[in-house]
VEXKOLKOL-909446 format. One record per residue: x, y, z of N, C-alpha, C, O in turn; residue in three letters. Coordinates in pm, 1 decimal, decimal comma, padded with zeros to 6 digits. Layout:
N
       n_u       n_v       n_w      ca_u      ca_v      ca_w       c_u       c_v       c_w       o_u       o_v       o_w   aa
         X         Y         Z         X         Y         Z         X         Y         Z         X         Y         Z  ALA
...
***
This chain:
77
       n_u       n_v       n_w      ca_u      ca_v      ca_w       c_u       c_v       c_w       o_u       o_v       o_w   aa
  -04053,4   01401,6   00870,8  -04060,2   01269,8   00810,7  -03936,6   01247,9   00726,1  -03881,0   01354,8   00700,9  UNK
  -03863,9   01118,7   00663,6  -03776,2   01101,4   00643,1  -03628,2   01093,7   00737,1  -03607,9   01111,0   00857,3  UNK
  -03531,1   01057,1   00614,6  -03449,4   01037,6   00731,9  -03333,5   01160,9   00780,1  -03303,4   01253,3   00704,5  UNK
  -03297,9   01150,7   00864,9  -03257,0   01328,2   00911,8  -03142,2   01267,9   00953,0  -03148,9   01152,2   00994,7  UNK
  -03005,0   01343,3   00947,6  -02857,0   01329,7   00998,0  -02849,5   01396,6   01149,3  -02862,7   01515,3   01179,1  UNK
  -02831,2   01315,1   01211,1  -02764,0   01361,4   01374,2  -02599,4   01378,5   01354,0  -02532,4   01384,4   01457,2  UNK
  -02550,9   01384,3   01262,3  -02397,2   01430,3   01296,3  -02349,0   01593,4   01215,2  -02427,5   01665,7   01153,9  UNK
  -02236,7   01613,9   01231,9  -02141,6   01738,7   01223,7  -02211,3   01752,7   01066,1  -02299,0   01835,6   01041,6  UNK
  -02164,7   01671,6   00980,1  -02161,4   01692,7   00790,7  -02196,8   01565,4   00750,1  -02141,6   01457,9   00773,6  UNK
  -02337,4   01602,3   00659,5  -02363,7   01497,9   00601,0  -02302,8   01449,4   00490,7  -02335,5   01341,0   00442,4  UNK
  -02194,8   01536,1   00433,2  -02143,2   01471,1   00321,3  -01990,8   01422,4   00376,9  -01896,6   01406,0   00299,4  UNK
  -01979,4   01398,2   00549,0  -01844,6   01348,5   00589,3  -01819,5   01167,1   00569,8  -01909,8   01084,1   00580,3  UNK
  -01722,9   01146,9   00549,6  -01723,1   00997,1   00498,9  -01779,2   00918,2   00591,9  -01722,5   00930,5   00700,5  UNK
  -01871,7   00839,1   00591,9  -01951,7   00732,8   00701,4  -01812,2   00633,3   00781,2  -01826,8   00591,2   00895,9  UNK
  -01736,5   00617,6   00734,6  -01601,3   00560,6   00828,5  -01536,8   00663,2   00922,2  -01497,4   00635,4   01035,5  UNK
  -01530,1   00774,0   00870,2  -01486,8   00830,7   00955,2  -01599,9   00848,2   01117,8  -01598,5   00826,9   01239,1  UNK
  -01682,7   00899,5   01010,9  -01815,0   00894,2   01158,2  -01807,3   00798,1   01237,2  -01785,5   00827,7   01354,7  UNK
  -01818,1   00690,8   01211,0  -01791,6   00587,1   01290,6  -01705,6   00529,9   01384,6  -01724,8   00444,9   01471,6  UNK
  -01559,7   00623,5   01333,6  -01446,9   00594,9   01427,6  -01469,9   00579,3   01596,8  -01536,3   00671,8   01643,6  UNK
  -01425,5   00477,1   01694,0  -01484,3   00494,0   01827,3  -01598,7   00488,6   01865,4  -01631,5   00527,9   01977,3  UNK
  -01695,9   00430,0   01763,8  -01845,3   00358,6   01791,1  -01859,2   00246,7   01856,4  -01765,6   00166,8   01857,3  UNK
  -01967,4   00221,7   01917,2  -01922,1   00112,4   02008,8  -01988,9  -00026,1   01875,8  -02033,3   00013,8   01768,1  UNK
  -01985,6  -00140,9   01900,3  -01979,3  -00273,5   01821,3  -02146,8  -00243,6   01786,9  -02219,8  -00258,8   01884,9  UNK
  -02191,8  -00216,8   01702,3  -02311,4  -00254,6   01597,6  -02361,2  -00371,5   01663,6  -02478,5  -00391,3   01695,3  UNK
  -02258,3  -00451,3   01682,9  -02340,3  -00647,7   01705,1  -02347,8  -00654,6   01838,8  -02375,5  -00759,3   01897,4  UNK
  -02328,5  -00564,8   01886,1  -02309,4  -00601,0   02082,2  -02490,2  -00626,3   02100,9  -02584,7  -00578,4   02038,4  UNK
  -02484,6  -00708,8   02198,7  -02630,7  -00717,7   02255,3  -02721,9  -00625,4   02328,5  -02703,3  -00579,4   02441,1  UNK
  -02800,8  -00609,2   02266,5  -02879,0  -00493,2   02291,9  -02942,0  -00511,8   02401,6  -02944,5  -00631,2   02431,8  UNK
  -03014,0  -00418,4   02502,0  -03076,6  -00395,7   02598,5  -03229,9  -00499,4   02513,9  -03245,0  -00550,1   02402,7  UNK
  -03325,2  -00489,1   02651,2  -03518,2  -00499,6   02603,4  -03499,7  -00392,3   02566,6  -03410,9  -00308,0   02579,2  UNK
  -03618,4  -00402,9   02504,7  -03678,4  -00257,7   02400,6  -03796,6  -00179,8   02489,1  -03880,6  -00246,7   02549,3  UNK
  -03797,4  -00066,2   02492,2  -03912,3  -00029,2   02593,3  -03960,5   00019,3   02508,7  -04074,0   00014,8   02556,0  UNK
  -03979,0   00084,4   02379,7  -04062,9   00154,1   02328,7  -04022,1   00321,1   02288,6  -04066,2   00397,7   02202,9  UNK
  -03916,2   00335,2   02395,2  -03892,1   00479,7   02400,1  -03731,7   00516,5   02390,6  -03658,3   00585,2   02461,6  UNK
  -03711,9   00444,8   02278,9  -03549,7   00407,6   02215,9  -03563,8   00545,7   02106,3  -03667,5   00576,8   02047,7  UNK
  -03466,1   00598,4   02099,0  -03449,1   00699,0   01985,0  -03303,6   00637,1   01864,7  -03249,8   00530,5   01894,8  UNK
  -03282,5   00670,0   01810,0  -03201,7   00587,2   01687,6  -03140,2   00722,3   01641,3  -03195,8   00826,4   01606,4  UNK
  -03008,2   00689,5   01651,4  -02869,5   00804,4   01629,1  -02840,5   00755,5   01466,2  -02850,1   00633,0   01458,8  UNK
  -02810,4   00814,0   01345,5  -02767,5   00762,8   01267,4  -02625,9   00757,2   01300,4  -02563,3   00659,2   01259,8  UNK
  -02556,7   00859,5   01377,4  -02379,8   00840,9   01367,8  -02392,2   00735,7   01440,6  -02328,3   00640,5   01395,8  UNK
  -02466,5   00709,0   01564,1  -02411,3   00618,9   01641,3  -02503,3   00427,6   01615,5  -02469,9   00315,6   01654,2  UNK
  -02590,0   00464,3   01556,1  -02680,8   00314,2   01546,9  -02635,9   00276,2   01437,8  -02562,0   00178,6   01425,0  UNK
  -02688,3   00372,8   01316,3  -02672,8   00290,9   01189,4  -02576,6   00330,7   01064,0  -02591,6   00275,7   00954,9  UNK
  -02525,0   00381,9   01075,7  -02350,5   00429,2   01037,4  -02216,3   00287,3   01065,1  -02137,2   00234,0   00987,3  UNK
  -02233,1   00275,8   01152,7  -02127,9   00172,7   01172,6  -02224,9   00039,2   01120,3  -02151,9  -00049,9   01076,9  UNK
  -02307,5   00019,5   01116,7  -02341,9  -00095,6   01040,4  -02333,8  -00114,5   00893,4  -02306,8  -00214,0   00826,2  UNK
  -02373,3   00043,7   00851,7  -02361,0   00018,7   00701,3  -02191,8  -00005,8   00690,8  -02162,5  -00092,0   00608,0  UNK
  -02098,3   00044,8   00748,3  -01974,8   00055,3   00735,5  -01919,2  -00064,8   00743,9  -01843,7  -00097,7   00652,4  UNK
  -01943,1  -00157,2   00854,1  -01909,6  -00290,0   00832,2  -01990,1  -00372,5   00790,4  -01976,8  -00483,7   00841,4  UNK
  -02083,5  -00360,4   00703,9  -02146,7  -00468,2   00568,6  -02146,0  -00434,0   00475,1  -02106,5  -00518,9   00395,2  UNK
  -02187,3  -00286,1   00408,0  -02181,5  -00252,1   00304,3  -02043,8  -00225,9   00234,8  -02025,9  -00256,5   00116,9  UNK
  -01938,7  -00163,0   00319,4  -01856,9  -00089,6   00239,4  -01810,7  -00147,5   00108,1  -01787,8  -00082,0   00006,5  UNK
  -01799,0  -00286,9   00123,1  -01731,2  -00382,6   00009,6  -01774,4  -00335,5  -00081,6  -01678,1  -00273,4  -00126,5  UNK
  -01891,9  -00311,5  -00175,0  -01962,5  -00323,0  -00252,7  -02005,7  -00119,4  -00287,7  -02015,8  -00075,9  -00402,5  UNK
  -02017,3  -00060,8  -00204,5  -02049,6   00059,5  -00233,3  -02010,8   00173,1  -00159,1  -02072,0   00255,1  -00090,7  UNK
  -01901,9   00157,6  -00188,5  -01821,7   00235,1  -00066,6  -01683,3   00327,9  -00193,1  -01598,0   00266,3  -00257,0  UNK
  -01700,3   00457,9  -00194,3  -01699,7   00555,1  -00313,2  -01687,8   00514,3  -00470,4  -01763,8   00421,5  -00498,4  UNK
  -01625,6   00552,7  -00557,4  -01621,9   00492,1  -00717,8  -01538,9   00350,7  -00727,7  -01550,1   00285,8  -00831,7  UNK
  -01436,2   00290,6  -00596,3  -01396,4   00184,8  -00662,5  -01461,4   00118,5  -00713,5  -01434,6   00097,2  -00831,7  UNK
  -01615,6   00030,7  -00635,6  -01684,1  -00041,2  -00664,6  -01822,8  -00084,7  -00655,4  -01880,5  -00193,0  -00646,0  UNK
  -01866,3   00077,7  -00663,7  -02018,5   00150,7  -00660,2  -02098,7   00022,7  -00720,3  -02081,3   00007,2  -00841,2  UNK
  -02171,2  -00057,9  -00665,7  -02260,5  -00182,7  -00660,2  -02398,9  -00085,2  -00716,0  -02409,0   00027,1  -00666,5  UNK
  -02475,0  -00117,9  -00790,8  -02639,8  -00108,5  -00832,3  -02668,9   00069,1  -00845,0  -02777,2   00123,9  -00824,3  UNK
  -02531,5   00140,9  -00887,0  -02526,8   00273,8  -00833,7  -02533,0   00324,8  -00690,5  -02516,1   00445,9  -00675,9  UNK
  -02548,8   00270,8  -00612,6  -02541,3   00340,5  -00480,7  -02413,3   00327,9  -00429,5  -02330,3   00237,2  -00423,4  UNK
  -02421,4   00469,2  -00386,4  -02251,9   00504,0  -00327,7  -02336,0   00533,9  -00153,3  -02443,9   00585,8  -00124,8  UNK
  -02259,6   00491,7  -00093,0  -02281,3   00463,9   00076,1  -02123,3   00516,3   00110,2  -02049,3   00441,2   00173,8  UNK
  -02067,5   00672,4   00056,5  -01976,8   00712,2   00129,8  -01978,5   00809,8   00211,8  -01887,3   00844,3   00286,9  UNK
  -02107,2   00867,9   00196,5  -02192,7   00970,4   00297,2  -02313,3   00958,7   00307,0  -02371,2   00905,3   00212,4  UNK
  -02387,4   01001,6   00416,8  -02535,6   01034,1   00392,9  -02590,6   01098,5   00270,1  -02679,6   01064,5   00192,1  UNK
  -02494,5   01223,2   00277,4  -02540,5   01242,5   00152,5  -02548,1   01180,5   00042,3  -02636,6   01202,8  -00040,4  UNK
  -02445,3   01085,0   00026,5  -02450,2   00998,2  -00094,9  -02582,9   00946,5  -00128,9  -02660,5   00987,5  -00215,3  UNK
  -02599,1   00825,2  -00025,7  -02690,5   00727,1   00056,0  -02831,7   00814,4   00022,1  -02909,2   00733,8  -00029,4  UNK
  -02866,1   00886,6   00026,9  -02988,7   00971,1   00038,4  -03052,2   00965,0  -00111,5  -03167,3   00934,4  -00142,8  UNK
  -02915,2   01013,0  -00216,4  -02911,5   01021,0  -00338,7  -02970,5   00870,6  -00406,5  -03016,3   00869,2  -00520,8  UNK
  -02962,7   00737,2  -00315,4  -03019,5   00627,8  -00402,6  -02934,2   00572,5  -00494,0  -02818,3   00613,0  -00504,0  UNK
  -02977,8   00485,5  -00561,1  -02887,7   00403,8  -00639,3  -02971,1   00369,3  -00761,1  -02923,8   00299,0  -00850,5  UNK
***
């Protein structure tokens, strides 16, 4: 239960992970039910292109949450 890292290091910078991901916004397939969810590859590049502005390491850590690793991210805000 909870949320679990599918990549190399959870404390590696979420941009980098993301490098060569395919588009977050591309149109998705139907849903059958039996979809599994990658954090490097589903939801990594999303936080990366919405969040970073705002909480993306000490420049401009928003509500305390730093979103520059999972590990960060895990830690809460």
């Amino acid at each position: 239960a909870g949320a679990k890292f599918d990549g190399p290091n959870p404390e590696q910078n979420l941009t980098r992970l993301t490098r060569g991901a395919a588009n977050p916004t591309a149109m998705a397939n139907q849903p059958t039910g039996k979809e599994t969810v990658s954090f490097s590859a589903d939801i990594a590049p999303i936080l990366t292109q919405n969040c970073n502005g705002c909480h993306y390491k000490a420049q401009r850590v928003q509500g305390g949450l730093n979103m520059t690793s999972f590990a960060t991210l895990l830690r809460g805000g």
